[in-house]
Backbone bond lengths (Angstrom), bond angles and torsions (degrees), N, CA, C in turn:
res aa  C-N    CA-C-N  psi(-1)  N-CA   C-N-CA  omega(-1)  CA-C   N-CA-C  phi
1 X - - - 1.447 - - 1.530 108.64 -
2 X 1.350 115.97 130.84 1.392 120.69 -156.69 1.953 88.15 -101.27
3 X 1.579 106.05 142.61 1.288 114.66 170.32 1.142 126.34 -80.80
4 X 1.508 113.89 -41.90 1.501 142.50 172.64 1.639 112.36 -93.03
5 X 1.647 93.34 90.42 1.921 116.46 -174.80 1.938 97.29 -45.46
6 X 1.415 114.83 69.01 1.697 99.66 -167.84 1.623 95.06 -78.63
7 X 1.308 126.06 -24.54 1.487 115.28 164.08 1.195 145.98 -87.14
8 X 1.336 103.59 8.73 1.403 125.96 168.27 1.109 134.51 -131.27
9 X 1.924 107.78 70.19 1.751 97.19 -169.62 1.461 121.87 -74.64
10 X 1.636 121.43 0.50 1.392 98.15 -178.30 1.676 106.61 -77.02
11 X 1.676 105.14 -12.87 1.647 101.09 172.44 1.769 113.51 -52.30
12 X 1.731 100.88 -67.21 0.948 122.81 -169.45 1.968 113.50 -36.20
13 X 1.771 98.26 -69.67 1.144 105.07 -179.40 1.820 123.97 -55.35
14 X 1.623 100.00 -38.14 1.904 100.36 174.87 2.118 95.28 -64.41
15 X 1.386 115.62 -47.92 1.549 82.33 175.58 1.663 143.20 -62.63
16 X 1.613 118.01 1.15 1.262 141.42 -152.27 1.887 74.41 -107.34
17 X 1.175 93.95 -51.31 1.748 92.41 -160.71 1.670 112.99 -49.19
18 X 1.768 100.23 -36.87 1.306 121.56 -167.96 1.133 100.75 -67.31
19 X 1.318 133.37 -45.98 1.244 99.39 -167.10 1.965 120.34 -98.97
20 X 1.740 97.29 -5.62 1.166 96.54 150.76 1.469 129.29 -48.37
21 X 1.369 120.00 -47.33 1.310 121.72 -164.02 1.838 117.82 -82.53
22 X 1.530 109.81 11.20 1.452 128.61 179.46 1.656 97.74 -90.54
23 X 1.619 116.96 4.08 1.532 110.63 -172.08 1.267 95.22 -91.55
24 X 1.144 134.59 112.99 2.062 141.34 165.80 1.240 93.77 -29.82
25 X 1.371 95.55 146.26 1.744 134.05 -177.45 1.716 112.04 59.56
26 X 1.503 99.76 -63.86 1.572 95.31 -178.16 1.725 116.27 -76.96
27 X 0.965 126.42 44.54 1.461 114.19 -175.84 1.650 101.76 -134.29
28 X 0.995 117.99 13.46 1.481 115.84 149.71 0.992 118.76 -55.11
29 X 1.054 141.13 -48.85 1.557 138.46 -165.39 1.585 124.02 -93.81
30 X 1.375 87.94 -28.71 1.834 97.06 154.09 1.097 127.34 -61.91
31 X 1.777 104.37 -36.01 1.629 95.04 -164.92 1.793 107.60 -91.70
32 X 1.421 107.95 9.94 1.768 115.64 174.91 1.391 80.95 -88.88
33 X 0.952 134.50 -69.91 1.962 116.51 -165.84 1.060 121.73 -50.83
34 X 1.570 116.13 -38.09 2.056 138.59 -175.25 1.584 72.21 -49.98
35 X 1.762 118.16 -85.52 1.419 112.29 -171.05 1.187 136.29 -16.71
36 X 1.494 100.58 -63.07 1.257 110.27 178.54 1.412 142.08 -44.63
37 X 1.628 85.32 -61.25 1.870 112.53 158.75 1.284 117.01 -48.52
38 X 1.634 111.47 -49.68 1.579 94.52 -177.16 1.285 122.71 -63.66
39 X 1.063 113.76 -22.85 1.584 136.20 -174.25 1.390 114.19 -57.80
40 X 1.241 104.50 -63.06 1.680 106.82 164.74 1.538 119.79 -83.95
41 X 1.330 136.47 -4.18 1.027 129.90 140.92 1.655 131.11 -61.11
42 X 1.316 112.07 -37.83 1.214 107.87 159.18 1.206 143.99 -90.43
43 X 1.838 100.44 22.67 1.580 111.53 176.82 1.392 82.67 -118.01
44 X 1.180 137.35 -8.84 1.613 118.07 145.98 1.039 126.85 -55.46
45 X 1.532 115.32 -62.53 1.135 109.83 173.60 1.290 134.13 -46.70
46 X 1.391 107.54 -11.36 1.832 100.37 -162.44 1.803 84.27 -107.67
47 X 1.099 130.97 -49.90 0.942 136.41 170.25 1.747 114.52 -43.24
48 X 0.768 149.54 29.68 1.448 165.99 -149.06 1.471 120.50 119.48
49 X 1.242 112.36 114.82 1.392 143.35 -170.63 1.701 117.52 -63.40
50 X 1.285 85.49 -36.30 1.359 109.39 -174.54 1.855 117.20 -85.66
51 X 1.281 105.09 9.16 1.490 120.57 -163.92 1.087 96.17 -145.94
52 X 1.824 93.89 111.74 1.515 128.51 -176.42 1.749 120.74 -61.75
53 X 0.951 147.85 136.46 1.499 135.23 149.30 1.698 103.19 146.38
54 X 1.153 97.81 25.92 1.355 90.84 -171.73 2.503 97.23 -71.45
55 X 0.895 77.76 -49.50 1.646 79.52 166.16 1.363 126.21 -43.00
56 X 1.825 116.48 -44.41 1.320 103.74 170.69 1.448 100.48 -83.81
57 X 0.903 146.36 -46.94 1.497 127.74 161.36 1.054 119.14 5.64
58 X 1.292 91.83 -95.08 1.842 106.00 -178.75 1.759 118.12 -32.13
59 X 1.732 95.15 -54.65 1.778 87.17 178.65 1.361 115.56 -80.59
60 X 1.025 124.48 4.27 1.451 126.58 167.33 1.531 103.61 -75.47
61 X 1.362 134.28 -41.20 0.883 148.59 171.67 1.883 127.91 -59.48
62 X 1.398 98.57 -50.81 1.688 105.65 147.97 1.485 141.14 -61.80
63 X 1.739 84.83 -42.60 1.663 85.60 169.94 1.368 125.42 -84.67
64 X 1.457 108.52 -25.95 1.546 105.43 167.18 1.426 119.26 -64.43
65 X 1.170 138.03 2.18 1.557 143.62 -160.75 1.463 108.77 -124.97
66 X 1.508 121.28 -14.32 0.942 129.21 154.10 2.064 136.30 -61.92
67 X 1.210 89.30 6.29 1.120 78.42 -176.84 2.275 102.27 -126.62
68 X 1.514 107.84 -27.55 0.997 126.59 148.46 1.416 131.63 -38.09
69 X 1.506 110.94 -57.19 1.685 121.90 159.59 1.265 121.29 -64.83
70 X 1.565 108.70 -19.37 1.641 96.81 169.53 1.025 128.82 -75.10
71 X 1.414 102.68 -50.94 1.487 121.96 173.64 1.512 101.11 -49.11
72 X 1.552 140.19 -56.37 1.483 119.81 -173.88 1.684 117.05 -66.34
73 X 1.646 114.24 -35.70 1.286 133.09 155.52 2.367 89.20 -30.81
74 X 0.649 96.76 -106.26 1.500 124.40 -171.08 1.772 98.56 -35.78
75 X 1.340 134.83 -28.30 1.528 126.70 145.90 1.590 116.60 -55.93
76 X 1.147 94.62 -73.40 1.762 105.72 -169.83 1.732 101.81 -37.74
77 X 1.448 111.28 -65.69 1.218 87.19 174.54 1.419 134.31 -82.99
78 X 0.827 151.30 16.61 1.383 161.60 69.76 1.648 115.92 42.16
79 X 1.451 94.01 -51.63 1.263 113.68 -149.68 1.164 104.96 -100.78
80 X 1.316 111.69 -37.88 1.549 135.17 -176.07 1.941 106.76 -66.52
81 X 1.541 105.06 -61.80 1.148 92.80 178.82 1.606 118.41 -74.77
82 X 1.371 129.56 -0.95 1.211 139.04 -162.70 1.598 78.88 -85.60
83 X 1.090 116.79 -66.60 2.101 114.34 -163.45 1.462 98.03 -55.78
84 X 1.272 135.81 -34.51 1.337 127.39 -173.52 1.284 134.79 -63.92
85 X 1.555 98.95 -21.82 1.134 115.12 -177.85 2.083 126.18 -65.67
């Protein structure tokens, strides 16, 4: 089992993205590609057995979504105590 996804850079690169996009303010836009990338990296991976990265996939995939859920996390309530008022 190879550590370094060398046949799967959309794995590789959506996990590079991920954790770029954990940097405040500017990492919105990373973490739509982190998504993205992992996304088709891990339909590589599954799609050939033999092609490593299904792991950075995945955290490319968590960490890019982390910054998306906050921001709706951080509307809703927002929003919530805003109507209460």
């Amino acid at each position: 089992m190879a550590v370094f996804p060398d046949k799967n850079p959309p794995a590789l690169i959506g996990y590079y993205l991920g954790v770029v996009s954990l940097i405040p303010v500017v990492g919105l836009p990373f973490s739509v590609a982190a998504i993205i990338c992992g996304f088709m990296g891990l339909s590589r991976a599954r799609s050939a057995p033999s092609v490593a990265g299904k792991g950075h996939a995945i955290t490319a995939i968590i960490m890019g979504s982390i910054w998306p859920i906050g921001i709706l996390v951080f509307l809703v309530f927002y929003l919530l105590t805003k109507a209460g008022r």
